[in-house]
VEXKOL-627129 format. One record per residue (C-alpha): residue number from 1; residue in one letter; y, z, x. Coordinates in nm, 2 decimals, padded with zeros to 4 digits. Each point is the difference from the previous one (the first is absolute). Example, Ala and Ser with C-alpha at 12.3 -4.5 7.8 and 13.67 -1.06 7.14 Angstrom:
// VEXKOL-627129
(site 1, A, (-00.45, 00.78, 01.23))
(site 2, S, (00.34, -00.07, 00.14))
END
This chain:
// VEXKOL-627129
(site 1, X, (29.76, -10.74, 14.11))
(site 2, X, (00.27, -00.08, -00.20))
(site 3, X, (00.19, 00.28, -00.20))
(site 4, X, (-00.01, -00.01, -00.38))
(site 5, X, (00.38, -00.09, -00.17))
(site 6, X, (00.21, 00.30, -00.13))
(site 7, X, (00.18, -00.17, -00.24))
(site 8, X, (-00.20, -00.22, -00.19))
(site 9, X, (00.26, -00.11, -00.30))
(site 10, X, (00.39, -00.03, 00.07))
(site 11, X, (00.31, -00.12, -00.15))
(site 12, X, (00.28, -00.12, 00.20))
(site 13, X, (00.32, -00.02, -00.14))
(site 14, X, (00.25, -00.17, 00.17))
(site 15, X, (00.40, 00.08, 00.00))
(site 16, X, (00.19, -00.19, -00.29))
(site 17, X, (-00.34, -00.06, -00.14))
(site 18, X, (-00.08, -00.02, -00.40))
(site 19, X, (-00.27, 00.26, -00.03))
(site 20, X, (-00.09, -00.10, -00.38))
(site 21, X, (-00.16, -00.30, 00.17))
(site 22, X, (-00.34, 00.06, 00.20))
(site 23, X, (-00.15, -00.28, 00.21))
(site 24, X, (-00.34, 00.00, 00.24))
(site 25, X, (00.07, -00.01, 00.38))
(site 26, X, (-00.06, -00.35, 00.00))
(site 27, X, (00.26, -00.08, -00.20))
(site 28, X, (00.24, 00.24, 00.18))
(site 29, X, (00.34, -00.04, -00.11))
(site 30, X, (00.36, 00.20, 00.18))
(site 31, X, (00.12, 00.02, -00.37))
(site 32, X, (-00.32, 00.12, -00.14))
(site 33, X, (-00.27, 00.23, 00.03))
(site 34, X, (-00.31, -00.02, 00.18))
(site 35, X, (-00.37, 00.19, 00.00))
(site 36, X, (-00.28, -00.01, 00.19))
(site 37, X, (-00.15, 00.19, 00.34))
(site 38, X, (00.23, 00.17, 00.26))
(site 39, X, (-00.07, -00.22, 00.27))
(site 40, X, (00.11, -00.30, -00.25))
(site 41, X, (00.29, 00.16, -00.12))
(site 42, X, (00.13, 00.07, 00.33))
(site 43, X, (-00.04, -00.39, 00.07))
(site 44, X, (00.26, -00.14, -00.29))
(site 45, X, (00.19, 00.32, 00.07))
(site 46, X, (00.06, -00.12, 00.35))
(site 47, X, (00.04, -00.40, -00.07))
(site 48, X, (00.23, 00.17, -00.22))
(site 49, X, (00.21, 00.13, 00.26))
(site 50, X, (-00.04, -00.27, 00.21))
(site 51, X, (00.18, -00.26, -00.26))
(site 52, X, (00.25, 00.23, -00.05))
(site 53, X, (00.14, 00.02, 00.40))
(site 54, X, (-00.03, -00.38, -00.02))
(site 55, X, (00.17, -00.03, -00.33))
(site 56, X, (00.31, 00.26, 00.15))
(site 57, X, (00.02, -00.20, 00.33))
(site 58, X, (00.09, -00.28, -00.22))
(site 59, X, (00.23, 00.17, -00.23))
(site 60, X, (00.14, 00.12, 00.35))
(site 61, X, (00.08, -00.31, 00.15))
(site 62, X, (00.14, -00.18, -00.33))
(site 63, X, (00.22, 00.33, 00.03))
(site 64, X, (00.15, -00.07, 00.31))
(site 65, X, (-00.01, -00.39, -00.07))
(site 66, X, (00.19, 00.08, -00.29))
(site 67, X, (00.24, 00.28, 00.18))
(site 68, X, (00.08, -00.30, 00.25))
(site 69, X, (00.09, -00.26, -00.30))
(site 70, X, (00.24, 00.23, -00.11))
(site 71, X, (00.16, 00.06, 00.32))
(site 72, X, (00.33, -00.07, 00.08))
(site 73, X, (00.02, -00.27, 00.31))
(site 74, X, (00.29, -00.06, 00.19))
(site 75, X, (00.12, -00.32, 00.15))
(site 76, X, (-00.26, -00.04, 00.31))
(site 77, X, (00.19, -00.05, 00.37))
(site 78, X, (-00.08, -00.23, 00.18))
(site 79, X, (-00.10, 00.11, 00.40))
(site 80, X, (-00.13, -00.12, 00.29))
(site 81, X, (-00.36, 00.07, 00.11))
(site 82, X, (00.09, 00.14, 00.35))
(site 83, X, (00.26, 00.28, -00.12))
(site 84, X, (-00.20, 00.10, -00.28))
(site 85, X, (-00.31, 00.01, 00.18))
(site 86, X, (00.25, 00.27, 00.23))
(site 87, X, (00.14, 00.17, -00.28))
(site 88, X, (-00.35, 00.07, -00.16))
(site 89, X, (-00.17, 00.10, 00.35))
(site 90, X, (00.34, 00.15, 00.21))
(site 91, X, (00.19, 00.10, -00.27))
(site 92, X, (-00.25, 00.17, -00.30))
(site 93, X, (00.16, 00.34, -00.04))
(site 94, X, (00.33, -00.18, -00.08))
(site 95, X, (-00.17, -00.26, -00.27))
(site 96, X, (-00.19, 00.28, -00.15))
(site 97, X, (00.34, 00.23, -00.04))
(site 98, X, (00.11, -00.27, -00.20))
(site 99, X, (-00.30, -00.03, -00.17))
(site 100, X, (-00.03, 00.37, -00.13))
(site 101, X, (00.41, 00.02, -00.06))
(site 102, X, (-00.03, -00.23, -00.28))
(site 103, X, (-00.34, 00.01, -00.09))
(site 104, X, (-00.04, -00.34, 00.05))
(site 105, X, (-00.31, -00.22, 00.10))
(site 106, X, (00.04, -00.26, 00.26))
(site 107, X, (-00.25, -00.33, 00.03))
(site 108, X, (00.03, -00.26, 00.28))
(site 109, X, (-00.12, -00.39, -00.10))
(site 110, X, (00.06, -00.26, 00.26))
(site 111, X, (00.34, 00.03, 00.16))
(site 112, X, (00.14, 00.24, -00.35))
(site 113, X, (00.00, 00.39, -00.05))
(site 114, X, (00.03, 00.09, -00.36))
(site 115, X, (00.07, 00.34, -00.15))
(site 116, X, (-00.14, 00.11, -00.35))
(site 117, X, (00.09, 00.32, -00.19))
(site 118, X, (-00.28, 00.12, -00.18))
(site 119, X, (00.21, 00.21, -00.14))
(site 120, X, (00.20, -00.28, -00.19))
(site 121, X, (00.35, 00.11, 00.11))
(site 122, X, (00.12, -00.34, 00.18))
(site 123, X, (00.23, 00.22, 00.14))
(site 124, X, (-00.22, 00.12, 00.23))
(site 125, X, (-00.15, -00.33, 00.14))
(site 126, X, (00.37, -00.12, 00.01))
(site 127, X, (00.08, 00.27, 00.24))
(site 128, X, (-00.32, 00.03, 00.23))
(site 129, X, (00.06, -00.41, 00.04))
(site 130, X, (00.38, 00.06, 00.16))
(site 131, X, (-00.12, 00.30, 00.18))
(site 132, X, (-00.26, -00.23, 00.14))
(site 133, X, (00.21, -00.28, 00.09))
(site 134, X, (00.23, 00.26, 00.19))
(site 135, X, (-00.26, 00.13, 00.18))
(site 136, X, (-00.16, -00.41, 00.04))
(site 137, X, (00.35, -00.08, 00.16))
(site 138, X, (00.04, 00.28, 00.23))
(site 139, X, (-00.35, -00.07, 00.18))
(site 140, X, (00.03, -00.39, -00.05))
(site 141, X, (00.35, 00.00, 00.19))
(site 142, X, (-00.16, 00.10, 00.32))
(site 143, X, (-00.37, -00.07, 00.00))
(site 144, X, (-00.14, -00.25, 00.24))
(site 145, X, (-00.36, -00.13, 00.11))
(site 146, X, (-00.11, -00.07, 00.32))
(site 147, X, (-00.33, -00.15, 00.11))
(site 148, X, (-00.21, 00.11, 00.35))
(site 149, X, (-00.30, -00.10, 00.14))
(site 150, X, (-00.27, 00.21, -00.10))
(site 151, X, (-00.17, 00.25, 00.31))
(site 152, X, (-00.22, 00.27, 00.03))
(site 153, X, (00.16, 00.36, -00.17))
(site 154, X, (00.29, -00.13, -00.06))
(site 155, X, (-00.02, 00.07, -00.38))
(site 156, X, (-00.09, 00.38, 00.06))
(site 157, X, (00.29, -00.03, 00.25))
(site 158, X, (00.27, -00.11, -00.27))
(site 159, X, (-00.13, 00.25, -00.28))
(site 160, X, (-00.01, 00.27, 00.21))
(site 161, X, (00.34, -00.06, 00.17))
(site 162, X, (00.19, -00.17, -00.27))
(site 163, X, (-00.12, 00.09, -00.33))
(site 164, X, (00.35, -00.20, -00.19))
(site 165, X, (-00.17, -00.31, 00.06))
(site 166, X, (-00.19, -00.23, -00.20))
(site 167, X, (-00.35, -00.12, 00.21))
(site 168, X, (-00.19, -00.31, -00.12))
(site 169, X, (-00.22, -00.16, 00.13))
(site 170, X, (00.03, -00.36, -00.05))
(site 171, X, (-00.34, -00.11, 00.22))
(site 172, X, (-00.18, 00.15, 00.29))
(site 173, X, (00.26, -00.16, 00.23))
(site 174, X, (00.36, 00.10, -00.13))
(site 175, X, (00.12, 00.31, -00.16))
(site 176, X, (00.34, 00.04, -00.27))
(site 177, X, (00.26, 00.27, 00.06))
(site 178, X, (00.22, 00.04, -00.33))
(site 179, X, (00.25, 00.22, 00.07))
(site 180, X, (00.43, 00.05, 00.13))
(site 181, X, (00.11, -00.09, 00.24))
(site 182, X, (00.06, 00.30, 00.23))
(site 183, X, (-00.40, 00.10, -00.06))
(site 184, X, (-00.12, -00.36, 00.14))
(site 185, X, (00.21, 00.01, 00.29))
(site 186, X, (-00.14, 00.32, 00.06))
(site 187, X, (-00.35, -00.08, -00.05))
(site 188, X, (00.09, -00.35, 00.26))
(site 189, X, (00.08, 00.24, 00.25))
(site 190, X, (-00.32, 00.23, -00.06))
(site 191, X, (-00.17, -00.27, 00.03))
(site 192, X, (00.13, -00.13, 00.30))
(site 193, X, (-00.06, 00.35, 00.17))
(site 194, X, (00.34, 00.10, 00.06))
(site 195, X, (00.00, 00.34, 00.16))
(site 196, X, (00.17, 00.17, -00.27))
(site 197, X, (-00.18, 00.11, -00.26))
(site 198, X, (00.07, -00.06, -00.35))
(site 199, X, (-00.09, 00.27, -00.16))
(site 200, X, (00.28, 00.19, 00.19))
(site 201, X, (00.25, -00.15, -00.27))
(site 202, X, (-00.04, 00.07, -00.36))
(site 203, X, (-00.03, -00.29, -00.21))
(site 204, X, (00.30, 00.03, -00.28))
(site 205, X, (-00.08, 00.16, -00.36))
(site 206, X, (-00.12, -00.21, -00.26))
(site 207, X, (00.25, -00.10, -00.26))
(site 208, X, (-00.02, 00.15, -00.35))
(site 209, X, (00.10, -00.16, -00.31))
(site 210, X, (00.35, -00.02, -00.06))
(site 211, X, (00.07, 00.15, 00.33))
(site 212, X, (00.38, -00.08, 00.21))
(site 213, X, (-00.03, -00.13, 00.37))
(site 214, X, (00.03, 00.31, 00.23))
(site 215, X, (00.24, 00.06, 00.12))
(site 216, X, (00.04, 00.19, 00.36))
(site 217, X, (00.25, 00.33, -00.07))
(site 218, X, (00.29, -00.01, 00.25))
(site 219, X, (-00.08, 00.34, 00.16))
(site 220, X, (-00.37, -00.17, 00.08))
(site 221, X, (00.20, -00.33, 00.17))
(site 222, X, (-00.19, -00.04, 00.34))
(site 223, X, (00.30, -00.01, 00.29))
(site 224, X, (00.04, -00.22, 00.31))
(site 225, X, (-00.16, 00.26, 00.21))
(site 226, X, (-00.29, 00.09, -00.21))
(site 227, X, (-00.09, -00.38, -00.06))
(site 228, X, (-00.08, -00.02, 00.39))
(site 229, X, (-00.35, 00.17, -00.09))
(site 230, X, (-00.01, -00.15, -00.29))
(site 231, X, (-00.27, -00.31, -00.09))
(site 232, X, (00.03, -00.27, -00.18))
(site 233, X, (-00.18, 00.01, -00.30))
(site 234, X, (-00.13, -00.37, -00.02))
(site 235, X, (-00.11, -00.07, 00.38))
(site 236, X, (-00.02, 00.39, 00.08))
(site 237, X, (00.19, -00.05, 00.34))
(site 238, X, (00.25, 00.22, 00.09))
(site 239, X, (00.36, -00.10, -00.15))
(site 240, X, (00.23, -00.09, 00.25))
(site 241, X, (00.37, 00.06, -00.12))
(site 242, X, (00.15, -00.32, 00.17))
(site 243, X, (-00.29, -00.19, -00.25))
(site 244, X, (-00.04, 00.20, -00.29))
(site 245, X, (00.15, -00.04, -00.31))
(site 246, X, (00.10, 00.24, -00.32))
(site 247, X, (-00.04, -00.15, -00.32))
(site 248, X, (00.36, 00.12, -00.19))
(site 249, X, (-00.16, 00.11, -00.33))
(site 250, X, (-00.28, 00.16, 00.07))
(site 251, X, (00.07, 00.12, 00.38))
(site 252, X, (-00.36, -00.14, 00.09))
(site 253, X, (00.00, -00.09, 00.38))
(site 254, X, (-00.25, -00.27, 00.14))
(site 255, X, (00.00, -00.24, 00.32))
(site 256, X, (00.25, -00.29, -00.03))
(site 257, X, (-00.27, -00.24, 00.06))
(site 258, X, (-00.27, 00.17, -00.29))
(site 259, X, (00.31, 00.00, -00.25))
(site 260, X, (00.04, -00.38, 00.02))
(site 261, X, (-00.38, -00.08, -00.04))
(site 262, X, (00.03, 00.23, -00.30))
(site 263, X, (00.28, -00.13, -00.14))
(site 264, X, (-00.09, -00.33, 00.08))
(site 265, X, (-00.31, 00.06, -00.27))
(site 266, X, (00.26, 00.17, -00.26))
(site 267, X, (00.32, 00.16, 00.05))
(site 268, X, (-00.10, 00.39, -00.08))
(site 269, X, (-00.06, 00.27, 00.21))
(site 270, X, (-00.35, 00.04, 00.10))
(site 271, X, (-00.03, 00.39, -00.05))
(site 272, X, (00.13, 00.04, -00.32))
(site 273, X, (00.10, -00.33, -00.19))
(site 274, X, (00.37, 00.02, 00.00))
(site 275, X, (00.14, -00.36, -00.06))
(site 276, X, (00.23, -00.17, 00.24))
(site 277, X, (00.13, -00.30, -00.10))
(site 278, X, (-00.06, -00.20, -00.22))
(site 279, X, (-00.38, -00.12, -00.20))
(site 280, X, (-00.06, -00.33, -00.11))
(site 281, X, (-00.22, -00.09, -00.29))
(site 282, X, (-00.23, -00.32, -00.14))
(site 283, X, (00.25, -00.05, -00.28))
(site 284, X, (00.05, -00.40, -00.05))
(site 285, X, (00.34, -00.16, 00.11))
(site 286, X, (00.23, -00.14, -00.25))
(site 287, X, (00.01, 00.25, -00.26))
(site 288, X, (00.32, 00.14, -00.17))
(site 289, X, (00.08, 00.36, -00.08))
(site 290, X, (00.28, 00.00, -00.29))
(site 291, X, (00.16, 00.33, -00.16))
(site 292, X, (00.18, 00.01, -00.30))
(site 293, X, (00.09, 00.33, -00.25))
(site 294, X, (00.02, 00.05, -00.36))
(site 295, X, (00.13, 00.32, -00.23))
(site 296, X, (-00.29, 00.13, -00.15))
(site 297, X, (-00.21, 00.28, 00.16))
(site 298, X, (-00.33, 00.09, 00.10))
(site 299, X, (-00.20, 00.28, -00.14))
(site 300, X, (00.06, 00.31, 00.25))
(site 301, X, (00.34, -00.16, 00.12))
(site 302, X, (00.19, 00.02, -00.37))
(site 303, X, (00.31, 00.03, 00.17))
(site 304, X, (00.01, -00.29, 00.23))
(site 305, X, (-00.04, -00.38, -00.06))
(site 306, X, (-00.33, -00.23, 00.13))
(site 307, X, (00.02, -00.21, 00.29))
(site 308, X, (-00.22, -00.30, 00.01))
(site 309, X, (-00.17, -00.17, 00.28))
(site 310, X, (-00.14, -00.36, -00.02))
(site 311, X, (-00.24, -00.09, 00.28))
(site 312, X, (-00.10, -00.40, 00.00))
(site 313, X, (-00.27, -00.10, 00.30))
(site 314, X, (-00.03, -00.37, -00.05))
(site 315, X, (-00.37, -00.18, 00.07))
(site 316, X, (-00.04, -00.18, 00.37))
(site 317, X, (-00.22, 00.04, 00.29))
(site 318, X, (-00.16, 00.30, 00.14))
(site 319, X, (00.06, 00.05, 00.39))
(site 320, X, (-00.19, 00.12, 00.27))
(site 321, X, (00.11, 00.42, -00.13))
(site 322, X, (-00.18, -00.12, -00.32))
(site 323, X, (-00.36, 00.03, -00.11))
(site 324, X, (-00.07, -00.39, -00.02))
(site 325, X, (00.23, -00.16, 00.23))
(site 326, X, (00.13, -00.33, -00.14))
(site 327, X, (-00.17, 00.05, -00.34))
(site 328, X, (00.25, -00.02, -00.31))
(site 329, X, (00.07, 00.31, -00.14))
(site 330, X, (00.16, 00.07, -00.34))
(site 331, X, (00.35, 00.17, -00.03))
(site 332, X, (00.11, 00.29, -00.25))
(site 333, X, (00.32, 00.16, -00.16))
(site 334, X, (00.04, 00.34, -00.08))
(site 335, X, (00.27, 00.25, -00.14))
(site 336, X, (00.04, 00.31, 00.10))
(site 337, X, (00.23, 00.30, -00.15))
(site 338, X, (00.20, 00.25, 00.18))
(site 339, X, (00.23, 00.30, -00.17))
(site 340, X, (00.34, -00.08, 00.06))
(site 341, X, (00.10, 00.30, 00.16))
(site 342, X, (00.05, 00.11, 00.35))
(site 343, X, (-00.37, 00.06, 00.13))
(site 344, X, (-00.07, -00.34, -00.23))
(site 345, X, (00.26, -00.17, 00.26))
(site 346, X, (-00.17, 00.19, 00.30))
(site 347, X, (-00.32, -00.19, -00.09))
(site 348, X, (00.12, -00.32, -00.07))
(site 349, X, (00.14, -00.01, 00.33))
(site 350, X, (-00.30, 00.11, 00.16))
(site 351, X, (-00.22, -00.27, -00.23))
(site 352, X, (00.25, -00.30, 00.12))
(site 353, X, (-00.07, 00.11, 00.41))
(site 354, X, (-00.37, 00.02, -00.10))
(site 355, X, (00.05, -00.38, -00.18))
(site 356, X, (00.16, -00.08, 00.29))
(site 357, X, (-00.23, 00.10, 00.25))
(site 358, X, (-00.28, -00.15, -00.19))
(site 359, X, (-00.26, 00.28, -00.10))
(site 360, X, (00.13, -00.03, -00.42))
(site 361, X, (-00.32, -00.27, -00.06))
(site 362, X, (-00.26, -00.15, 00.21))
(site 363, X, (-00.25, -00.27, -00.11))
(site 364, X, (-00.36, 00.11, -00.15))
(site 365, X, (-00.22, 00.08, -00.29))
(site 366, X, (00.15, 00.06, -00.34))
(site 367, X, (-00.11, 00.34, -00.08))
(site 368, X, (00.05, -00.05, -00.34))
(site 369, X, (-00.11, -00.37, -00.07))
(site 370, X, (-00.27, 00.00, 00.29))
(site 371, X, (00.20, -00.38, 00.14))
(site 372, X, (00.00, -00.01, 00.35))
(site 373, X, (00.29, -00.15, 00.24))
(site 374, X, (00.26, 00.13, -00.21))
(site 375, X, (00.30, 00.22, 00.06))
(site 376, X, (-00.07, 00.35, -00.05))
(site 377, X, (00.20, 00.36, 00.04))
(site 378, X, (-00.06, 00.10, 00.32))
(site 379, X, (00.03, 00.38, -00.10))
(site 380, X, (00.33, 00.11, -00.03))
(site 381, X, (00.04, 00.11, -00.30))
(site 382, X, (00.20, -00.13, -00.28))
(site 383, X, (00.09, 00.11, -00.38))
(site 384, X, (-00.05, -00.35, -00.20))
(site 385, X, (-00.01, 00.16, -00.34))
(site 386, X, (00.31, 00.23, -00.15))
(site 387, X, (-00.22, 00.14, -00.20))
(site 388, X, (-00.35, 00.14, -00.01))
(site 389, X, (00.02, 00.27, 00.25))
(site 390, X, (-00.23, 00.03, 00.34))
(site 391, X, (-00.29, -00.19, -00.15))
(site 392, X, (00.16, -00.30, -00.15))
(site 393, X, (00.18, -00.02, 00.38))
(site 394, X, (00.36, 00.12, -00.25))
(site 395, X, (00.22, 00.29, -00.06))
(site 396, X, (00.03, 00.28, -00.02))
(site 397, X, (-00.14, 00.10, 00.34))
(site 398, X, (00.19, 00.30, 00.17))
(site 399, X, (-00.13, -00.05, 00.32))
(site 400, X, (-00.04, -00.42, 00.07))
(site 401, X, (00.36, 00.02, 00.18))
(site 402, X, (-00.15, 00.26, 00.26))
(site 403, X, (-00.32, -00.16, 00.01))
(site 404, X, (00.12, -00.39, 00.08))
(site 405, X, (00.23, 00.15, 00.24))
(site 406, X, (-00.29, 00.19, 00.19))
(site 407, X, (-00.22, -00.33, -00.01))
(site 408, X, (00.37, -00.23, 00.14))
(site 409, X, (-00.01, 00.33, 00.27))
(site 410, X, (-00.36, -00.07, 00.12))
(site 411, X, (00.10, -00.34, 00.05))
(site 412, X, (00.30, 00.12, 00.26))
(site 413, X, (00.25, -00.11, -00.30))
(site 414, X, (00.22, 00.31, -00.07))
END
């Protein structure tokens, strides 16, 4: 038995709607009036409703496709797939610091991060992108991969055990350890079943962005005698003093034998990334370096002239350091500018070791032109405008002279 309908005759106005215009139900109209039964009335009211969510989704997403247009978009940076793979996975609460400092959004294509400001203040993608590359260098300087045959719980085994290190799995027979140095010597002798235990030594903080190498205070200096129960931190034997050794910067002490397999990889101190000695980049052979001066001064620096840098990389033949070895690659020149005052010097002295030691270029992908096998910056960074301020890569810029001199440092050039 069916019950009888209340409401027998309604009219349904929807919002925005004309009311001076009345249409039946089957006509329904969202700008117009319609009459007829509840039960029918409730039907256009709801189809209604429902083409109005779909009609707001839209209007939502041509929003954000249209906050992203207008977006400010820094220069991407080009990485490699290993250490970003680390930095994303190892080292998340450092990207996202950046992230939130400068409101910033970061997107990864292929082998390039990008960072947009939705914000439109270039600014702010300009800075994330530096803070990034610091933070890119730091890890990339001492980040290696290792490959193992692939056994039963040995996965739990590394999470559990060493939690700084990158797992992947590249088939059911081998397993990839991304990580330093010190934490896959450690995990070698875990796995070996030394009878010392890793976890007995704690593995060393993770570096923050725009962080300084630590540095041991003199008071905490570990002494002759108190080194005889000490172990060494890569092969977790304990140190002998007759063949030990103390790093001089960072008072760090290992075995003799582990410090010359880890400096034989890179010349830093396992524990915290001091540099000893000297690094040597991709940066093609042949190219000049030529400084000259002139009078007139660059915003910021009123009182002081401008010196001028002129880099020149002529084309050749990429070697085996190189992405394509024996492919041509195409050369570049580039002028930089420098105040002519005394930190202006500092840096120029530092940029000619860093030219020297070859880390200035390096042969890639144009980031701006897309050309590959070209000579590129290799991300120290340089002022080639004298005008423009941070976002046209110019002056002024109160703080590039710290900030190139803090990239040089990370480097070991200082």
């Amino acid at each position: 038995m069916s019950l009888p309908e209340i409401f027998t005759a309604v009219r349904l106005h929807p919002p925005n709607s004309d009311s001076s215009k009345t249409v039946k139900h089957k006509y329904g109209d969202a700008n117009g009036v319609a009459s007829g039964s509840f039960r029918e009335a409730e039907d256009i009211y709801r189809s209604i409703i429902v083409q109005r969510t779909r009609d707001g989704s839209r209007a939502l997403r041509q929003e954000e496709r249209q906050a992203q247009s207008n977006s400010i978009v820094d220069e991407p940076v080009k990485v490699d797939g290993v250490v970003m793979d680390y930095i994303q996975e190892i080292k998340s609460k450092e990207l996202e610091i950046i992230k939130k400092r400068n409101g910033v959004i970061m997107r990864r294509d292929d082998r390039r991060v990008t960072f947009m400001s939705p914000s439109g203040k270039s600014v702010h993608a300009q800075f994330a992108r530096e803070q990034f590359i610091t933070l890119y260098q730091k890890i990339a300087t001492g980040l290696q991969t290792r490959t193992y045959d692939y056994s039963r719980g040995i996965v739990e085994r590394c999470q559990a055990e060493f939690p700084e290190l990158l797992i992947t799995c590249k088939d059911k027979r081998r397993l990839q350890l991304t990580g330093n140095f010190i934490s896959l010597e450690r995990f070698e002798t875990f796995l070996n079943g030394s009878t010392q235990t890793c976890s007995h030594y704690q593995t060393p903080n993770k570096t923050k962005v725009n962080d300084t190498p630590y540095k041991q205070p003199v008071k905490q200096q570990t002494s002759v005698d108190q080194a005889k129960d000490e172990a060494c931190p890569i092969c977790l034997e304990t140190l002998k003093i007759s063949e030990s050794t103390v790093l001089s910067k960072c008072k760090h002490r290992f075995c003799k034998d582990c410090l010359e397999r880890a400096f034989h990889v890179k010349p830093t101190c396992p524990i915290c990334g001091e540099i000893y000695g000297n690094l040597t980049g991709t940066q093609p052979k042949g190219g000049t370096m030529t400084v000259s001066s002139d009078r007139s001064s660059l915003p910021g620096y009123e009182k002081y002239g401008t010196i001028i840098i002129n880099y020149n990389i002529p084309s050749g033949y990429q070697g085996d350091e190189h992405p394509n070895p024996g492919m041509p690659y195409q050369g570049a020149s580039r002028i930089a500018y420098l105040p002519n005052s005394a930190e202006g010097n500092k840096v120029l002295k530092l940029l000619q070791r860093a030219f020297d030691q070859r880390l200035t270029f390096t042969i890639g992908r144009s980031s701006t032109t897309g050309q590959n096998n070209v000579v590129t910056w290799n991300d120290i960074h340089h002022k080639t405008s004298r005008y423009g301020g941070p976002t046209s890569y110019g002056y002024p810029d109160p703080d590039y002279l710290k900030r190139v001199q803090d990239e040089l440092k990370a480097k070991g050039i200082d």
